[in-house]
MIDOSE-1310 file (N, C-alpha, C; in nm, 2 decimals, decimal comma, always signed):
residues 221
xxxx	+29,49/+1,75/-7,25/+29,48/+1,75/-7,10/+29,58/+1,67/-7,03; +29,61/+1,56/-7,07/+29,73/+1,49/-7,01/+29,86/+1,52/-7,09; +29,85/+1,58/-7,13/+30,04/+1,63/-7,19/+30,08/+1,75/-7,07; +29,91/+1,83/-7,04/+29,94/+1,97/-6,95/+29,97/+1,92/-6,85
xxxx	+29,91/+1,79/-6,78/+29,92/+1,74/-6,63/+30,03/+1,67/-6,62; +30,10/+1,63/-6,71/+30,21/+1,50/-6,68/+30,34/+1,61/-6,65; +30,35/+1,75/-6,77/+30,41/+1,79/-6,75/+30,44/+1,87/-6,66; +30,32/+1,94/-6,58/+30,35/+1,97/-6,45/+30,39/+1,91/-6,35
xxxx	+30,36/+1,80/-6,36/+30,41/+1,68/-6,24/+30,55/+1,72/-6,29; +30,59/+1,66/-6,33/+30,78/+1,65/-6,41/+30,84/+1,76/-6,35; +30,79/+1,87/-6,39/+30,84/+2,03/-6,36/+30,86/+2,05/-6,21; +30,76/+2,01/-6,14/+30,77/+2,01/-5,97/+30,88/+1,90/-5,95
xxxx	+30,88/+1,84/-5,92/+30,92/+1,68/-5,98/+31,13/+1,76/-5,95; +31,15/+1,79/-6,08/+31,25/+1,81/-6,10/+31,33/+1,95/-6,02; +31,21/+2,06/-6,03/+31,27/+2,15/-5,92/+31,29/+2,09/-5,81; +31,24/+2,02/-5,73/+31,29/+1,98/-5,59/+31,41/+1,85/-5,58
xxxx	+31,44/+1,79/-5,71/+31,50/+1,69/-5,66/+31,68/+1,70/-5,74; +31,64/+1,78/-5,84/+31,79/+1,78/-5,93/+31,85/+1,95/-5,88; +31,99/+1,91/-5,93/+32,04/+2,12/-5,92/+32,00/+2,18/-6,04; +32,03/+2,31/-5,98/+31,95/+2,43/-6,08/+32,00/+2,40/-6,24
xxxx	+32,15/+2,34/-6,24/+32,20/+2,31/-6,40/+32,14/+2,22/-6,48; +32,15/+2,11/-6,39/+32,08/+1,98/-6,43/+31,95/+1,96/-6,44; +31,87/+2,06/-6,38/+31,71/+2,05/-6,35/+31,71/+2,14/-6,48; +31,76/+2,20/-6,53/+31,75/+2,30/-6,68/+31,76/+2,24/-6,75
xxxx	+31,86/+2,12/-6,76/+31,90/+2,09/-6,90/+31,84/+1,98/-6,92; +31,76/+1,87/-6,82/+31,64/+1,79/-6,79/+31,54/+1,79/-6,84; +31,48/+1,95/-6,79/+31,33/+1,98/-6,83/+31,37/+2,02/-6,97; +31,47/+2,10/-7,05/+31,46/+2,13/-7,19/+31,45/+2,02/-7,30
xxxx	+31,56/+1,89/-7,20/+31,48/+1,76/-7,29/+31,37/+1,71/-7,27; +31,29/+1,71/-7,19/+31,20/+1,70/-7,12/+31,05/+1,72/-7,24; +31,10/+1,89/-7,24/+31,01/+1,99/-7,34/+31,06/+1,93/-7,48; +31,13/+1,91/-7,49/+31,15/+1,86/-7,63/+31,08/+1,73/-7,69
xxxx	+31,05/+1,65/-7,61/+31,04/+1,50/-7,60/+30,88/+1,58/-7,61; +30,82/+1,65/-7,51/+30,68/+1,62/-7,51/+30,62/+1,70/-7,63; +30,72/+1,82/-7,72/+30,69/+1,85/-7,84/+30,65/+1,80/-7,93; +30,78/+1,66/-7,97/+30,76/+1,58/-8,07/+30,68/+1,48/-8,04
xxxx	+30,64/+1,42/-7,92/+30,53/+1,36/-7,93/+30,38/+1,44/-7,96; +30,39/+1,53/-7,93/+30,25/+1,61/-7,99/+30,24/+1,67/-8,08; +30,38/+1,67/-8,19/+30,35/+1,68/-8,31/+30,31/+1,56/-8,39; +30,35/+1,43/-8,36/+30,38/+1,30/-8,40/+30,20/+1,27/-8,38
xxxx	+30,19/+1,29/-8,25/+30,05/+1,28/-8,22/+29,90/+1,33/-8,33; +29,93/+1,46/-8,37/+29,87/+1,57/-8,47/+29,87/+1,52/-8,57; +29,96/+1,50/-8,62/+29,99/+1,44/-8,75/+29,92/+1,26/-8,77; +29,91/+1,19/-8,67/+29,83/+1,09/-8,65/+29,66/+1,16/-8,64
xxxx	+29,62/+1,26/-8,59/+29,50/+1,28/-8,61/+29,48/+1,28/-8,74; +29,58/+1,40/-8,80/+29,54/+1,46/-8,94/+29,53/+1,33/-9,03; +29,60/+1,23/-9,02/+29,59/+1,10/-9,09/+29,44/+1,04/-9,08; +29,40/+1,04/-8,96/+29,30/+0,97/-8,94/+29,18/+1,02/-8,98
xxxx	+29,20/+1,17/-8,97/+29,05/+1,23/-9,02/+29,08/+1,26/-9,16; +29,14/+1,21/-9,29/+29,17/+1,22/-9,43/+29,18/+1,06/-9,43; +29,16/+1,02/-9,38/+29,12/+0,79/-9,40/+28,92/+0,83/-9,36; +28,87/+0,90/-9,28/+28,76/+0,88/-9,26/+28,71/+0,94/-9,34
xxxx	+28,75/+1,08/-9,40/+28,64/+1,20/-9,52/+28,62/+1,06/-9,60; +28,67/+0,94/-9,68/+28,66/+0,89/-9,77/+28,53/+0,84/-9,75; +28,51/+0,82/-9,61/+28,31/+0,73/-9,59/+28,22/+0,82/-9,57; +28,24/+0,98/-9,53/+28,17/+1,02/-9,51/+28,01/+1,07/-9,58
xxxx	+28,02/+1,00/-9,69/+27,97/+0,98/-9,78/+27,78/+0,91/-9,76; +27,87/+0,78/-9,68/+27,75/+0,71/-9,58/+27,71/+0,78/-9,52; +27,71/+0,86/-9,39/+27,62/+0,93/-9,32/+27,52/+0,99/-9,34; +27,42/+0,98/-9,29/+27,31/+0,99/-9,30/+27,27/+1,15/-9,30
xxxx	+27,24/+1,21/-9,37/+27,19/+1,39/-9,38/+27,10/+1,41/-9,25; +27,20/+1,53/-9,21/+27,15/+1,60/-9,05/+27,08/+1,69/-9,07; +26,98/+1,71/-8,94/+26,94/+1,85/-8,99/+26,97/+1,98/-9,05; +27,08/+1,97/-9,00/+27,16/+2,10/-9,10/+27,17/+2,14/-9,23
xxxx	+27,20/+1,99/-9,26/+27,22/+2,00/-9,46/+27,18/+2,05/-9,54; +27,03/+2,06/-9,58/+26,96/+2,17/-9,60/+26,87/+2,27/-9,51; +26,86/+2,37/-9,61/+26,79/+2,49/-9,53/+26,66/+2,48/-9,48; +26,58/+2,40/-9,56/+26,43/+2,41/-9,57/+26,43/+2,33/-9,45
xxxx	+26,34/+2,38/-9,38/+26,24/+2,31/-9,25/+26,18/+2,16/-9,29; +26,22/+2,05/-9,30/+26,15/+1,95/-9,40/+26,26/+1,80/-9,36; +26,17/+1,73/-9,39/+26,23/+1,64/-9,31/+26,36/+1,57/-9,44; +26,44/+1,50/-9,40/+26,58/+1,50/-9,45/+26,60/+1,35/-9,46
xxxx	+26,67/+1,30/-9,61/+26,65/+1,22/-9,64/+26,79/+1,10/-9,58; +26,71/+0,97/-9,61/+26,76/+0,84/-9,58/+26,89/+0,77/-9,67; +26,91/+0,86/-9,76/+26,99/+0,81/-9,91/+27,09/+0,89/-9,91; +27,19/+0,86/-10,00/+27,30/+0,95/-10,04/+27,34/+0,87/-10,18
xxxx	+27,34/+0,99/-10,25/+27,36/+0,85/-10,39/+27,41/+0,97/-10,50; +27,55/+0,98/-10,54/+27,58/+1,02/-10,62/+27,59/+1,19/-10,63; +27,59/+1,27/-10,49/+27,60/+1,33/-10,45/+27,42/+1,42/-10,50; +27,33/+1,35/-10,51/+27,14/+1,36/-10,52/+27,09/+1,31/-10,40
xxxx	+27,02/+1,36/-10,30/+26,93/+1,32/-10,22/+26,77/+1,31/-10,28; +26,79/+1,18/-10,21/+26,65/+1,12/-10,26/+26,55/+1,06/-10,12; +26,44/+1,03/-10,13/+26,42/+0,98/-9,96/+26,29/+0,90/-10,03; +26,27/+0,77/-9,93/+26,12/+0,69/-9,93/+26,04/+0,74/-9,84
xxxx	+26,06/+0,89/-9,79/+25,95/+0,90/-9,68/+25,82/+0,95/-9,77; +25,77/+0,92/-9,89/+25,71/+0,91/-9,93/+25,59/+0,87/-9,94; +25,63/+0,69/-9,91/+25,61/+0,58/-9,92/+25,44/+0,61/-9,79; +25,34/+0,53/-9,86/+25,24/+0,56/-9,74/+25,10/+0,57/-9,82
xxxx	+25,00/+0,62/-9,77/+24,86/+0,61/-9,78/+24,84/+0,78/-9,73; +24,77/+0,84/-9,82/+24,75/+0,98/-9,82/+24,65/+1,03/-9,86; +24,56/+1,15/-9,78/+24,44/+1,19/-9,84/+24,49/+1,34/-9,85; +24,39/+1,43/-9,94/+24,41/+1,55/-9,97/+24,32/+1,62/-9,88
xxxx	+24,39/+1,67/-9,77/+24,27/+1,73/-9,68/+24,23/+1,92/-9,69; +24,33/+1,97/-9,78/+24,28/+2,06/-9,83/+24,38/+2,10/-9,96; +24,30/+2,24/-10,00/+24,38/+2,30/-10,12/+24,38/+2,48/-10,12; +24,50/+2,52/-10,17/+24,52/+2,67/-10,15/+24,55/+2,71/-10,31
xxxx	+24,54/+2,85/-10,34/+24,57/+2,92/-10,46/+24,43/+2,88/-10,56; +24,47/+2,94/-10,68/+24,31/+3,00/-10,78/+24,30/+2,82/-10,89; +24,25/+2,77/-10,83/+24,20/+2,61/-10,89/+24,15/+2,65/-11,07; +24,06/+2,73/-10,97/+23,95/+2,78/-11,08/+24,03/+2,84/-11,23
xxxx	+24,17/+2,92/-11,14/+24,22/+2,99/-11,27/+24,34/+2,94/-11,34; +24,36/+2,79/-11,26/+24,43/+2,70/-11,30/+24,38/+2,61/-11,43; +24,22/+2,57/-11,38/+24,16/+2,47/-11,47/+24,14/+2,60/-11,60; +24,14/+2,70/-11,58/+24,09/+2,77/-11,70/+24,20/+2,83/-11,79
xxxx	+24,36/+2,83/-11,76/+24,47/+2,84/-11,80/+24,50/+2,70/-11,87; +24,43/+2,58/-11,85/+24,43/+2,46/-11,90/+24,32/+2,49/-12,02; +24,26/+2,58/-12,07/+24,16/+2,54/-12,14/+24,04/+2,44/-12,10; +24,02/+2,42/-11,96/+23,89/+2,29/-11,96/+23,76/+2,36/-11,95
xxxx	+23,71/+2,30/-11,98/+23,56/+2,36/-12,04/+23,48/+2,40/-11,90; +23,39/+2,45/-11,90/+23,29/+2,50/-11,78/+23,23/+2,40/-11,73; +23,18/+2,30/-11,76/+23,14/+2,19/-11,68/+23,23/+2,08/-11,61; +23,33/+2,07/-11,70/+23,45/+2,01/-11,61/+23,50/+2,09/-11,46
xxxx	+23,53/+2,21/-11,52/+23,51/+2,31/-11,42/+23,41/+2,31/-11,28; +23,36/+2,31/-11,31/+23,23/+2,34/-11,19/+23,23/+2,20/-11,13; +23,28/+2,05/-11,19/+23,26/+1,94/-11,17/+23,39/+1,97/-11,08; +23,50/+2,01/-11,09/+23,61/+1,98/-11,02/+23,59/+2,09/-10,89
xxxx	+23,50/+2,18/-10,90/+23,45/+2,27/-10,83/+23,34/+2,22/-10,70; +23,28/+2,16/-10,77/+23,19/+2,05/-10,69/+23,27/+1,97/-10,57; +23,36/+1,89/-10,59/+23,41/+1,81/-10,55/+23,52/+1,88/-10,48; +23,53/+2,01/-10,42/+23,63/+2,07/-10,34/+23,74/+2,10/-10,40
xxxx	+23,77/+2,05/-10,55/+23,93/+2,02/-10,62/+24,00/+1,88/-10,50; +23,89/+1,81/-10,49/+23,97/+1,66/-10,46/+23,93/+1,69/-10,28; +23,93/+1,82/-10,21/+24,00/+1,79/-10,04/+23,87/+1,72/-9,96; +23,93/+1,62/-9,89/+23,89/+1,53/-9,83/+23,78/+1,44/-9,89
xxxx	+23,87/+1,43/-10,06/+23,77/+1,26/-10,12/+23,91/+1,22/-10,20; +23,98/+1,29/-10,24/+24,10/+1,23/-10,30/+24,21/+1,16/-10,24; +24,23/+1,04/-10,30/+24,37/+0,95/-10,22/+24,44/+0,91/-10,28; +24,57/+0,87/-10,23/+24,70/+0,87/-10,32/+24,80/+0,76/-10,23
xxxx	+24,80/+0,63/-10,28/+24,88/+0,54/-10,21/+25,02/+0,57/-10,29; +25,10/+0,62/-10,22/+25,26/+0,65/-10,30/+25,34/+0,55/-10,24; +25,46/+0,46/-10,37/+25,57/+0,39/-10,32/+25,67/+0,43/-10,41; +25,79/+0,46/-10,37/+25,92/+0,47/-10,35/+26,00/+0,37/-10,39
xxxx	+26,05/+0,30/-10,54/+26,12/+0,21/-10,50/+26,21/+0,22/-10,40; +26,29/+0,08/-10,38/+26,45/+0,08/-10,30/+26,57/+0,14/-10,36; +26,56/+0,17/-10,50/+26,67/+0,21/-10,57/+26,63/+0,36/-10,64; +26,48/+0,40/-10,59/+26,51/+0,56/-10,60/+26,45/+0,58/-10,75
xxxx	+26,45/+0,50/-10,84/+26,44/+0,50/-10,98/+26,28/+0,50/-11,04; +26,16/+0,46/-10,96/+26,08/+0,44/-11,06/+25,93/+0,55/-10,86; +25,85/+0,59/-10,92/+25,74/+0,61/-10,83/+25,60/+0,61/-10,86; +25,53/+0,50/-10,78/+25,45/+0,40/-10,81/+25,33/+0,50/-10,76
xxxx	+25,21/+0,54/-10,82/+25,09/+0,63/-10,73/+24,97/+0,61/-10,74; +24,91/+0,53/-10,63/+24,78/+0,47/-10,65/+24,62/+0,56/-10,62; +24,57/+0,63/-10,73/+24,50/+0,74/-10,69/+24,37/+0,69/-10,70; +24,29/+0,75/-10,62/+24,13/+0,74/-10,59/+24,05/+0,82/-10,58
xxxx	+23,96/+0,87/-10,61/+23,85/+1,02/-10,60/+23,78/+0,99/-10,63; +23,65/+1,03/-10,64/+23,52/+0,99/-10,76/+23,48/+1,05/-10,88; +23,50/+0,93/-10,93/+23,50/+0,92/-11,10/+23,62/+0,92/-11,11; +23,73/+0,88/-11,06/+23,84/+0,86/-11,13/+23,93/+0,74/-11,00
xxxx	+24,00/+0,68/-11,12/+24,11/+0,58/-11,03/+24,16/+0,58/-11,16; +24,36/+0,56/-11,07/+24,43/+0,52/-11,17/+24,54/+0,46/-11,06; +24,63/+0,40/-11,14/+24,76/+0,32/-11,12/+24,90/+0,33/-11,19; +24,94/+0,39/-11,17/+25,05/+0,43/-11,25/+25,19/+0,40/-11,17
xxxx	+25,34/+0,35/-11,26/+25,44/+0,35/-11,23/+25,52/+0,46/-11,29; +25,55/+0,57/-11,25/+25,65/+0,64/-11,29/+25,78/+0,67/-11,28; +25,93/+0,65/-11,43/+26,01/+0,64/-11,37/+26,04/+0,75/-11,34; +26,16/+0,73/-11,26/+26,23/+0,92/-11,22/+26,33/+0,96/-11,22
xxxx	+26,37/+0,95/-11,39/+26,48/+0,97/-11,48/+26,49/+1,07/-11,56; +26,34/+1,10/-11,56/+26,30/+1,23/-11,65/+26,28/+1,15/-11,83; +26,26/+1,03/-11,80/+26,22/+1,00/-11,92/+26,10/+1,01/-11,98; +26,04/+1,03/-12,09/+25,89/+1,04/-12,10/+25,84/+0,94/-12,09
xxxx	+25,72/+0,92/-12,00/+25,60/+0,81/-12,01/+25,45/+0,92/-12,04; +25,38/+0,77/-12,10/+25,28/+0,78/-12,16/+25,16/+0,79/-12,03; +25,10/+0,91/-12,00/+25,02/+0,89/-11,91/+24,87/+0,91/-11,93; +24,77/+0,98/-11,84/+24,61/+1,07/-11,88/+24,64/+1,20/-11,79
xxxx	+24,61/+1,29/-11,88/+24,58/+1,40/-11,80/+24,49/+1,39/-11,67; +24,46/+1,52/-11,65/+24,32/+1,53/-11,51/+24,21/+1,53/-11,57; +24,22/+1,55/-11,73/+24,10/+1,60/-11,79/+24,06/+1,44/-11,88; +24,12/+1,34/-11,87/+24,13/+1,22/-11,96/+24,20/+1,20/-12,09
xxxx	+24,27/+1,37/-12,11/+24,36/+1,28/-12,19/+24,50/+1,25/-12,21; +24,54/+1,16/-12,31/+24,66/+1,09/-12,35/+24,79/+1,18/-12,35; +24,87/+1,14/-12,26/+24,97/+1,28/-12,24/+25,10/+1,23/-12,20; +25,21/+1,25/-12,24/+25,34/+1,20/-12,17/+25,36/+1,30/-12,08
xxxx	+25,44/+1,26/-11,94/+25,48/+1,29/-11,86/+25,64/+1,31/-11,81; +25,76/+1,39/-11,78/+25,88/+1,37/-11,70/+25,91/+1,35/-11,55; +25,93/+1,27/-11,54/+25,94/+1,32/-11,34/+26,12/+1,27/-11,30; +26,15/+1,36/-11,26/+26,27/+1,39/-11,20/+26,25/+1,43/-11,06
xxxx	+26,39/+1,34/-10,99/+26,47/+1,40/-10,86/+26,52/+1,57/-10,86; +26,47/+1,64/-10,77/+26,52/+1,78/-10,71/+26,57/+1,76/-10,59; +26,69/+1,70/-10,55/+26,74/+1,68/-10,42/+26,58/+1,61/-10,36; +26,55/+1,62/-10,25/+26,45/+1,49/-10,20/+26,32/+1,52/-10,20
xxxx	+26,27/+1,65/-10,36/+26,11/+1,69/-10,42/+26,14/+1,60/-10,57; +26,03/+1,54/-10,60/+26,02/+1,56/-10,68/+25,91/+1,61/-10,80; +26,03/+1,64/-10,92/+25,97/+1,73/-11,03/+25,88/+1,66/-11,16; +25,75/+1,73/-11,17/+25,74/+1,70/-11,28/+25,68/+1,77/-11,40
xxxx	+25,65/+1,75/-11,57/+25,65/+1,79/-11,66/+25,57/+1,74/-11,76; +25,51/+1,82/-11,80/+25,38/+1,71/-11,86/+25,36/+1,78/-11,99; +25,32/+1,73/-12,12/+25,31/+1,76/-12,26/+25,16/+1,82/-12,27; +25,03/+1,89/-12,16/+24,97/+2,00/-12,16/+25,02/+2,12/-12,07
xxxx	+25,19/+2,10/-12,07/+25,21/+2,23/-11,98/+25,18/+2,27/-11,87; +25,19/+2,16/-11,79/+25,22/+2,16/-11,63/+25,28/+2,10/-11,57; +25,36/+2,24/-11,50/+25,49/+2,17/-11,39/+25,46/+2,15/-11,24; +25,50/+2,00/-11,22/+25,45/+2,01/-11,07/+25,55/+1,96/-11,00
xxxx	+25,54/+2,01/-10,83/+25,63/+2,01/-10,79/+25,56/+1,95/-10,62; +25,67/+1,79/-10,64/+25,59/+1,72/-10,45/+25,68/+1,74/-10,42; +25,64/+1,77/-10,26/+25,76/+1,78/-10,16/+25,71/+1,73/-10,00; +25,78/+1,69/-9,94/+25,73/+1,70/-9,79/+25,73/+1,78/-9,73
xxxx	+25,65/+1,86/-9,65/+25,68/+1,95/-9,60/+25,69/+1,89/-9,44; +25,64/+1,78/-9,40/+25,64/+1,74/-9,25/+25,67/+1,56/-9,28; +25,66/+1,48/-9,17/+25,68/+1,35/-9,22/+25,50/+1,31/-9,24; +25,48/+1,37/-9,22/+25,33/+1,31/-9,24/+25,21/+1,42/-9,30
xxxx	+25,28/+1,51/-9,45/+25,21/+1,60/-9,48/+25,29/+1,62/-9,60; +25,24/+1,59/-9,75/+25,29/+1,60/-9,85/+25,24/+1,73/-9,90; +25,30/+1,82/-10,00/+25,24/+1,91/-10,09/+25,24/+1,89/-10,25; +25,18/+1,93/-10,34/+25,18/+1,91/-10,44/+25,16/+2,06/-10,48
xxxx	+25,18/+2,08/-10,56/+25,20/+2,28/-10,64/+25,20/+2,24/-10,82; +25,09/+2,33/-10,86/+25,04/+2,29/-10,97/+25,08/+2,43/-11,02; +25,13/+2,44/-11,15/+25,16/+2,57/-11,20/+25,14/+2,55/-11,36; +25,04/+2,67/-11,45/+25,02/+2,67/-11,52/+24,98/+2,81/-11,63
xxxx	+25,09/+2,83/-11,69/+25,03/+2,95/-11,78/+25,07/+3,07/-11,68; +25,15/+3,04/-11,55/+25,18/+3,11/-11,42/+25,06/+3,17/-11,35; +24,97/+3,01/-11,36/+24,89/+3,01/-11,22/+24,91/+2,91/-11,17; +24,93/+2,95/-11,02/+24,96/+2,81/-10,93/+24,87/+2,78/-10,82
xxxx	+24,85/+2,70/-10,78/+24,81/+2,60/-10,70/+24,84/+2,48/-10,61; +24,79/+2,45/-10,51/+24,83/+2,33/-10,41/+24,75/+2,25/-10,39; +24,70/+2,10/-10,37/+24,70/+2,03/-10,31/+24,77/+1,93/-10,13; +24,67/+1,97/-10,08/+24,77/+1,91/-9,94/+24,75/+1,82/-9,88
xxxx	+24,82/+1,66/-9,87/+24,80/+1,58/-9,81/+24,84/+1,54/-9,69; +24,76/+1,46/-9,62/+24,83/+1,42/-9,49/+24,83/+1,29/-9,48; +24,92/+1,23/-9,42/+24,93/+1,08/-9,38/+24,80/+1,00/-9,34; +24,76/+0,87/-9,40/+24,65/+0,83/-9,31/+24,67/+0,70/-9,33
x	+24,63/+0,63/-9,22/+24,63/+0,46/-9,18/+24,59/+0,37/-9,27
C-alpha cells in the first residue's frame, strides 16, 4: 500500500514540475528504484518466514489440525500429539453397544454376567480419577465401583505391564499414544480405545472377538 501511494505522489509530482524528456527519464528511474526495492523487500520476507518455519514446531495445535470434532492438544513432541486434558475426576454416566455380548465373547460366566448386569455395566457408580504425567510417558488411573478398587500406573510406551483383568485376573497390558487417544491391548484380547470427545466427556470403546462397546464418562468435581 505505500509503494502504490508514494508512487503516485512522485508521478503527479513530476508531470507538473519537470519537461516531458526529463519527467520520462526521471520517472523510469524512479520505476526502477521502487522495483528493486520491492524485490529486496520480498526476498527479506521470504528470509524471514524460512528463519520462523524452524519454531513452528512450538505452536500450539489449532482447531484445524485434525478432523475430528474433539478437543486439541497442549503438546507437540516429536511430531505425536499427546494432551493432559485427561487429567481430572470422572464418573461413567452411561454406556452404549451389546455389554452383554461383550462379557460373553470374553468367556465370563453367567453370574459374573448378570452381576455386571446388575450394576448397569458401571453407569452412574463407576469412577475413574485419571493423571497425565508432565512428560506424556506414564497414565496413572484411580478406579472405584462396587466391589472393586484399583490403582494403577500405566506406562504409554506400549510396554507390557502386569495388570487384573475386569474379571480378577492376572493379565499384562500395552497402552500406547494414537495422536491425543490413547490405545490399549491386553493378553485376554481386548482392544481399547480412550478418547475425548468434549473437554469434559471421556469415551472408552471396548472391542472383543468384534463386539464392541462404550463406556461414557463425564467430568465431575
Amino acid at each position: 500500500f505505500w509503494l502504490k501511494f508514494s508512487n503516485k505522489c512522485w508521478l503527479a509530482w513530476s508531470s507538473n514540475n519537470l519537461s516531458p524528456r526529463m519527467g520520462s527519464v526521471v520517472r523510469h528511474i524512479f520505476l526502477l528504484c521502487v522495483a528493486f526495492a520491492t524485490l529486496r523487500s520480498l526476498g527479506a520476507r521470504v528470509q524471514v518466514d524460512l528463519e520462523e518455519t524452524d519454531h513452528r514446531a512450538d505452536i500450539a495445535a489449532g482447531p484445524s489440525l485434525l478432523s475430528r470434532a474433539r478437543p486439541k492438544v497442549a503438546h507437540i513432541e516429536t511430531g505425536t500429539l499427546h494432551t493432559t486434558k485427561y487429567n481430572g475426576h470422572w464418573l461413567c454416566d452411561r454406556t452404549e453397544g451389546d455389554f452383554d455380548g461383550f462379557l460373553r465373547a470374553k468367556k465370563m460366566n453367567w453370574f459374573m454376567r448378570k452381576m455386571f448386569h446388575h450394576i448397569n455395566y458401571g453407569a452412574g457408580k463407576m469412577r475413574a480419577e485419571l493423571t497425565i504425567a508432565p512428560d506424556f510417558s506414564t497414565m496413572t488411573m484411580i478406579t472405584r465401583a462396587p466391589m472393586y478398587k484399583d490403582d494403577t500406573t500405566y506406562p504409554l510406551d506400549n510396554s507390557k505391564y502386569k495388570t487384573k483383568s475386569i474379571d480378577g485376573q492376572n493379565i499384562w497390558a500395552m497402552l500406547r499414544w494414537d495422536g491425543d487417544d490413547i490405545l490399549a491391548n491386553t493378553e485376554d484380547g481386548i482392544d481399547l480405545r480412550f478418547f475425548l470427545y468434549s473437554d469434559d466427556e471421556v469415551h472408552v470403546v471396548f472391542t472383543h472377538s468384534g463386539v464392541t462397546c462404550k463406556q461414557i464418562y463425564n467430568r465431575v468435581e
